[in-house]
N, C-alpha and C positions, 0 to 999 in steps of 0.2 A: 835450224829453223828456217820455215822459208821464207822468202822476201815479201809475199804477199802477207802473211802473218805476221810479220815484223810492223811493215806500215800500219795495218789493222791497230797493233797494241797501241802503236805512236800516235795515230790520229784521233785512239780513246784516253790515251794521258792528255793528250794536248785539250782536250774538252774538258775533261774534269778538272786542268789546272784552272784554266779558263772561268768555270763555272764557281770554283773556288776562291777567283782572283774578283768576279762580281759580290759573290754575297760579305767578302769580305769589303771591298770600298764602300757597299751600300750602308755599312757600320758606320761610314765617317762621314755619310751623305746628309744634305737637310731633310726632314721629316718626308714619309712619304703622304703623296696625296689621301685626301680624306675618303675617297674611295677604297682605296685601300686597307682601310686602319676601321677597327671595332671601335674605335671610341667618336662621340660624335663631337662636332665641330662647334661650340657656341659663341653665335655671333655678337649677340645683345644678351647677357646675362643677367642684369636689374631686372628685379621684383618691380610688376604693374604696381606696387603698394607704393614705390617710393615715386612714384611720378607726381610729379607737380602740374606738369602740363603735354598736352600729346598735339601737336599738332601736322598735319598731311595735307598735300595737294595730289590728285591724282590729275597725269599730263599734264595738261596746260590750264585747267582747271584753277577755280576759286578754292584757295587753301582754306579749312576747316580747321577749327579750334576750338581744342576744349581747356577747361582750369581745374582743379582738382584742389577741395580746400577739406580741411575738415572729414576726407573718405567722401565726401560728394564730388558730383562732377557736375561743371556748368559750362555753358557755351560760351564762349569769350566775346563773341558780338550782342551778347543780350544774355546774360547772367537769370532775366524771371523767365526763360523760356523753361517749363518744366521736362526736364528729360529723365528716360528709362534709366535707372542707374545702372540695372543690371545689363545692360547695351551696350553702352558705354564703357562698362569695367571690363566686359568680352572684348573690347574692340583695342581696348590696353593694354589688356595679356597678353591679346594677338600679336599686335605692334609693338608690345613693349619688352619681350622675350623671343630670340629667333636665336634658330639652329639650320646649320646647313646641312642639307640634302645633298650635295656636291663641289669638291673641289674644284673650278674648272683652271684658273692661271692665274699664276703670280703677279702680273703688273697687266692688265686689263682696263683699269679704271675711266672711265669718260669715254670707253671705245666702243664704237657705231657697230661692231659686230656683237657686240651684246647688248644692244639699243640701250647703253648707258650715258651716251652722247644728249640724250634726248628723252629722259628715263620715261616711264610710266606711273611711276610715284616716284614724292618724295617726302620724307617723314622725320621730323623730329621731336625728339621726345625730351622734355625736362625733367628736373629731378630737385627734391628738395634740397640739399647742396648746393645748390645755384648752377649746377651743370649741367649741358646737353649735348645730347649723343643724336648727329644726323647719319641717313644709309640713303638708298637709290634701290629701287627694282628696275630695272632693267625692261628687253624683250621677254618674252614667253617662249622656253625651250619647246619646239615643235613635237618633239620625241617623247617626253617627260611631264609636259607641264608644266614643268617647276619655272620658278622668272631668276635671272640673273641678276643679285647683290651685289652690291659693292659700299663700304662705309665710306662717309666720307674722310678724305684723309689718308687713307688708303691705297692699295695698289691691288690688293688680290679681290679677285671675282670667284662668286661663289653661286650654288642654286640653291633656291629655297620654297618653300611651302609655296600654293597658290591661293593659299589664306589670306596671306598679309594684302596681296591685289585686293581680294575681296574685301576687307576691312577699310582700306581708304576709297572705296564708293559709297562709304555713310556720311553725309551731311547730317549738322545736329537736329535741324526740321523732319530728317525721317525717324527721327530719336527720340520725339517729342512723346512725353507719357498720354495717350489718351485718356481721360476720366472718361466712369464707365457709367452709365444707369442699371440701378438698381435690380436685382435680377429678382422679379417676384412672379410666383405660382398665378395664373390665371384664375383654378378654381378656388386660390384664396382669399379671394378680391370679394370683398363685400359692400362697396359703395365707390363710386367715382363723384366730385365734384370740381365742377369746372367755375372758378369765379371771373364772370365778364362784363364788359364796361355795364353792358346792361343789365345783369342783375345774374342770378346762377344757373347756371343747367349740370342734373344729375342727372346718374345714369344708376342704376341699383339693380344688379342680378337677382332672380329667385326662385326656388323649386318649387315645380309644380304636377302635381299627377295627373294625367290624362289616359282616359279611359276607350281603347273600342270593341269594336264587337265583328267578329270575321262572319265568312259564307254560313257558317254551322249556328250562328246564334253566341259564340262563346267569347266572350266577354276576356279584354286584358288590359291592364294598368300598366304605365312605364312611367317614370319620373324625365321632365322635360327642363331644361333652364330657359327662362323669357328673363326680356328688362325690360325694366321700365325708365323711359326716359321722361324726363321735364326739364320743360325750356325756363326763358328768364321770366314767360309770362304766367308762369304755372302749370299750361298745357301737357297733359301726360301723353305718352303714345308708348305701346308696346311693342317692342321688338320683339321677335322671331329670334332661337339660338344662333341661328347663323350669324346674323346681319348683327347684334349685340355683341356673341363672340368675336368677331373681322372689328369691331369699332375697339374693343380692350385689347384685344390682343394689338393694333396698330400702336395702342399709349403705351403699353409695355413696351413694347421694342420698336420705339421709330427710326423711320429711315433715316439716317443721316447723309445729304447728300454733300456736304464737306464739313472741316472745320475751319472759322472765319475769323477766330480769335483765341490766346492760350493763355490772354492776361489783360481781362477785361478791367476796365478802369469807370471811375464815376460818370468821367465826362462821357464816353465811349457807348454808356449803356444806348442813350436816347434812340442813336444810329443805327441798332437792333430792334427796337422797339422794347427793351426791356427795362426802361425807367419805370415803366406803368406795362407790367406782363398781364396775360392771362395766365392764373395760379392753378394749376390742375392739382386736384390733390386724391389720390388712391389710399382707400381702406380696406389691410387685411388683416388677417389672422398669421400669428406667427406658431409653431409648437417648439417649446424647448420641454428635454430631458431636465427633472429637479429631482434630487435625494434626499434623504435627510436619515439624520443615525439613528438605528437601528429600525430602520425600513426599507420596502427594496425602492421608492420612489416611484415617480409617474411621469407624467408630461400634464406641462401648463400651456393652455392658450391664451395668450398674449394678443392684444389689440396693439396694429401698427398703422404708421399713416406714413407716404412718403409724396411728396410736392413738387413736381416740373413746372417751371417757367415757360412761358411760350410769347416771346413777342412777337407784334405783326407789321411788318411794312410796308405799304404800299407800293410799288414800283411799276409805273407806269397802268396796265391795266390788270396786273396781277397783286397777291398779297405773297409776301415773300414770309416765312414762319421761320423762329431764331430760337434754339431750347438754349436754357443754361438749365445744369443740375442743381441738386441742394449740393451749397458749402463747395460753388466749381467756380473757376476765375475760367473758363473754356467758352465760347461761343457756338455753335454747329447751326447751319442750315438744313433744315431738313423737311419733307415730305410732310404733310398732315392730312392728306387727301384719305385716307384710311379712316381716321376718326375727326372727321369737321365736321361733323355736329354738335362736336362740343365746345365750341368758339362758336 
């Protein structure tokens, strides 16, 4: 054989023992990294159900905190703030179950190349048990997205979702449930009455046929809706569709230009002007589907009435206008320029 084919064979044993002598030590090795491996990494494996309490700082930030009693969840600095449950229970799942996205190094923890030095959050979570489980997000992998983990307690660094970032920029104030007004049909509005210091003014839609007649002589009917309004002194005036339509439709859906209060109290009212409101109250019609055995049924119209509060305050040379809903502890300032005619 010749020499050159000799080395050839030697220098392909030599590799394959080689190659044999790695997959063999890698049998005796610690695990390999999570990159490598189908199965995923979980970091926080507790159920959001068993949290007692979640709370997070995001940077240097005022830590937010919630309490969890009963499958509710409340704010821990003010317990009557009403918040979205369903908000709050996402923001627990999020925080309160984490899996990694990558393995990056075994002892990494508190270190300034993975901005864990100085984290970006920090979050910990309670647990009916009486134990808690704290972690650290880190920098934001440039490449990825992902933000660098680390638990407390810990040495290994990991990447993870850019959810959980997301989740610790909710304060319980942006959690707050809004109460909503009443969502009612315009043309099922059958009377408006507004009760004020000075005595009533209503507002009453009504159909009416109006007749012309074109270039040719010929003559044609259309149905038109007018209102009729009356002040506190009894004075009637008729409105035009338009200008009737633009005054209901502002009471139905007013502007709210904040909210000022989420748990209004007795003493509190005076300060809105809602000891002594002006009571708007709207009258429609409702249809419900009704059955009954052995017929195919019908629909029933129902008489409905629904009530806005509106207090007024003075402030300096303007009136400032305050709604509460029916059956709401919420405060809103809002716009009434729309329909002040009826105050």
């Amino acid at each position: 054989m010749k020499k050159g084919v000799k080395l050839a064979l030697a220098a392909a044993l030599l590799a394959a023992l080689a190659l044999a002598w790695v997959l063999v030590s890698r049998q005796t090795e610690e695990p390999l990294p999570a990159e490598e491996t189908a199965a995923p990494i979980v970091l926080v494996e507790e159920g959001a159900a068993a949290l007692s309490s979640l709370r997070y700082t995001a940077g240097e930030g005022e830590e937010r905190a919630f309490l969890s009693r009963g499958g509710t969840w409340y704010a821990e600095k003010d317990e009557k703030m009403p918040l979205e449950q369903t908000s709050v229970a996402e923001i627990a799942a999020t925080l309160g179950s984490v899996t990694a996205a990558r393995f990056v190094v075994a002892d990494g923890a508190g270190s300034a190349e993975y901005g864990l030095d100085s984290p970006s959050a920090t979050v910990t979570l309670g647990y009916e048990d009486g134990s808690t489980l704290s972690y650290y997000l880190g920098a934001k992998n440039v490449h990825t997205g992902e933000y660098y983990f680390n638990r407390e307690g810990e040495k290994a660094v990991y990447t993870v979702s850019s959810a959980l970032i997301g989740a610790c920029g909710n304060a319980p104030e942006d959690l707050i449930r809004e109460d909503k007004i009443e969502s009612i049909p315009q043309e099922k509005v059958t009377a408006v009455a507004s009760e004020t210091p000075l005595g009533a003014i209503t507002l009453t839609p009504s159909a009416r046929t109006e007749t012309s007649t074109d270039e040719d002589g010929k003559e044609t009917e259309k149905t038109v809706t007018v209102y009729l309004l009356k002040n506190e002194a009894g004075a009637e005036e008729e409105l035009d569709e338009e200008t009737g339509s633009a005054i209901l439709a502002g009471l139905l859906s007013p502007t709210v230009v904040s909210r000022v209060d989420y748990y209004l109290e007795e003493e509190e009212l005076a300060a809105y002007g809602l000891d002594a409101p002006v009571k708007i109250t709207v009258s429609y019609t409702e249809e419900r589907t009704v059955t009954a055995e052995g017929s195919s049924g019908g629909t029933l119209t129902e008489a409905r009435s629904y009530t806005l509060s509106f207090g007024r305050v003075a402030d300096g040379e303007e009136t400032k206008t305050y709604l509460r809903l029916p059956g709401s502890d919420m405060a809103f300032l809002v716009d009434v320029s729309a329909f002040s005619l009826l105050f």
